[in-house]
N, C-alpha and C positions, 0 to 999 in steps of 0.2 A: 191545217188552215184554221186562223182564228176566225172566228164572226165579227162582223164590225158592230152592229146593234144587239145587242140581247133585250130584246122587248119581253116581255112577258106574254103578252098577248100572241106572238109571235116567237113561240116555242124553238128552242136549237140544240134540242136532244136534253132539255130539264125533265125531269120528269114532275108529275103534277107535287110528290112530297117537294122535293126541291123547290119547285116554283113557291108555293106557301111557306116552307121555311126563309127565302128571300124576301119576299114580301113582308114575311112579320120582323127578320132582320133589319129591312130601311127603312120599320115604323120605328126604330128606337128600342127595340126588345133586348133582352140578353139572350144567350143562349139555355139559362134556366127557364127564363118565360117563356121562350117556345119552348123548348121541351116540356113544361107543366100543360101547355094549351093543345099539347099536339097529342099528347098523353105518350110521351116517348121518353128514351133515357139524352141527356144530355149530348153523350159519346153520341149516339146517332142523329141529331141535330146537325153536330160539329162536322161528319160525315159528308153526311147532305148538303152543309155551307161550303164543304173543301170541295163536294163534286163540283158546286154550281161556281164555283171562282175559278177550277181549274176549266169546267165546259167554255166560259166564260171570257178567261184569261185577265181577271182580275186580279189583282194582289190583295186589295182594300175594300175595305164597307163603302170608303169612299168612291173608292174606280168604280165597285158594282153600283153604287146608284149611278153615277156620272154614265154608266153602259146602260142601264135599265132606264132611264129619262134622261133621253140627249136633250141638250140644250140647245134649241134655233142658234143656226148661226146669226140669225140678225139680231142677236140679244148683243152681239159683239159691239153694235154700235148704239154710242153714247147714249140718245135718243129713243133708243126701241129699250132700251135696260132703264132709263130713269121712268117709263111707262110701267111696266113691268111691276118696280119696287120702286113707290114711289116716297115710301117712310125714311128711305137710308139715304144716308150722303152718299154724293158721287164716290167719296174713298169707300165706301162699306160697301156701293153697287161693283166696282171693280174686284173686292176683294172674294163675294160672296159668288159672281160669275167665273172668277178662275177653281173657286173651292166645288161649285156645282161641276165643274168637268173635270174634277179628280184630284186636282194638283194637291200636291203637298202644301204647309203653312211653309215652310222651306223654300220650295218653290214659287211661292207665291211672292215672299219675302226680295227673293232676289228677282222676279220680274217686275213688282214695283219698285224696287230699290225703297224697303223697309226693314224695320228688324221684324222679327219675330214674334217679337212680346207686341206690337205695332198690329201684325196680321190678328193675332190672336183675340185681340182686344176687339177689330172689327170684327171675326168671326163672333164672336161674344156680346157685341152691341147687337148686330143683325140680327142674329139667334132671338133676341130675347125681342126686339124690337116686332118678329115676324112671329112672333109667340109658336114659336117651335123649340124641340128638347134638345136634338143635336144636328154636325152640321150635313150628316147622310140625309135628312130631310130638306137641304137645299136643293140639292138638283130636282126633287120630286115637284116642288112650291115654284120654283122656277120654271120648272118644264108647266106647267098645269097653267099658270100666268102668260108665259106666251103663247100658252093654244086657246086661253079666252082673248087673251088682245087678236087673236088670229095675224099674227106678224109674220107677212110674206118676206122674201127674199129682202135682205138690205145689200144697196147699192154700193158694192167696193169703193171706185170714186169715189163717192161725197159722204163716205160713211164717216163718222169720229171713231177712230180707237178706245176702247174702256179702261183699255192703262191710264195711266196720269203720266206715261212720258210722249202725251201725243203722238204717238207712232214714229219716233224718232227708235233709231236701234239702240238695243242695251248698250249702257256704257258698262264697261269692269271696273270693278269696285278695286279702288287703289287698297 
């Protein structure tokens, strides 16, 4: 059975190295700088990141933030996300809330109907714009933003979708 949240705060069989080696993984660290700060060998860092992604059922630096800082659901609508981040364009808020809940630039790419180099760029404008190093610290900034906005439940009905294809269903790309 996988866990649906891995909070940190609320432990799911990490142990407390594990938990510290995560946390200083989705500050942006390498796995030399934890190992230098932990006073450990490398190999056992790497270890303890394979325990906590497989405890976890991550694949990615990315999933495990996107699992370790859920994002409100009500960041989904237009309105509570242009709050949120108020620096980026509507394209950079769309692109930077699919990238906080793990998705690939791939993924992303084909749910905006973008290229690649397209996502990349907003991933890359956002980053710098929100003066953060990479984009594992989106979900963290993200998640931290809507628990000062305190953003309660958003209303299905009259909510706006964050895509740019206003909730109309993906077309296939001829």
């Amino acid at each position: 059975m996988q866990p649906k949240r891995a909070d940190l705060d609320e432990p799911i069989g990490l142990t407390d190295a594990e938990q510290q080696v995560v946390r200083a993984l989705l500050r942006g660290l390498a796995y030399g700088e934890i190992a230098d700060l932990r006073a450990a060998s490398t190999r056992t860092v790497a270890n303890q990141i394979a325990a906590a992604y497989r405890k976890t059922g991550a694949r990615s630096r990315t999933e495990l933030a996107a699992r370790q800082y859920p994002v409100p659901a009500a960041l989904a609508c237009t309105k509570f996300l242009a709050r949120a981040l108020p620096a980026l364009s509507e394209r950079e808020r769309s692109v930077v809330y699919l990238a906080a809940l793990g998705h690939t630039n791939k993924w992303i790419a084909f749910e905006l109907d973008a290229t690649l180099s397209t996502v990349a760029s907003h991933l890359r404008h956002a980053i710098r714009k929100l003066g953060l190093r990479c984009r594992v610290e989106l979900a963290r900034v993200l998640c931290e933003r809507a628990r000062a906005l305190d953003l309660g439940p958003c209303d299905a009905d009259t909510a706006q979708p964050h895509a740019a294809n206003d909730g109309e269903p993906r077309r296939a790309r001829a």
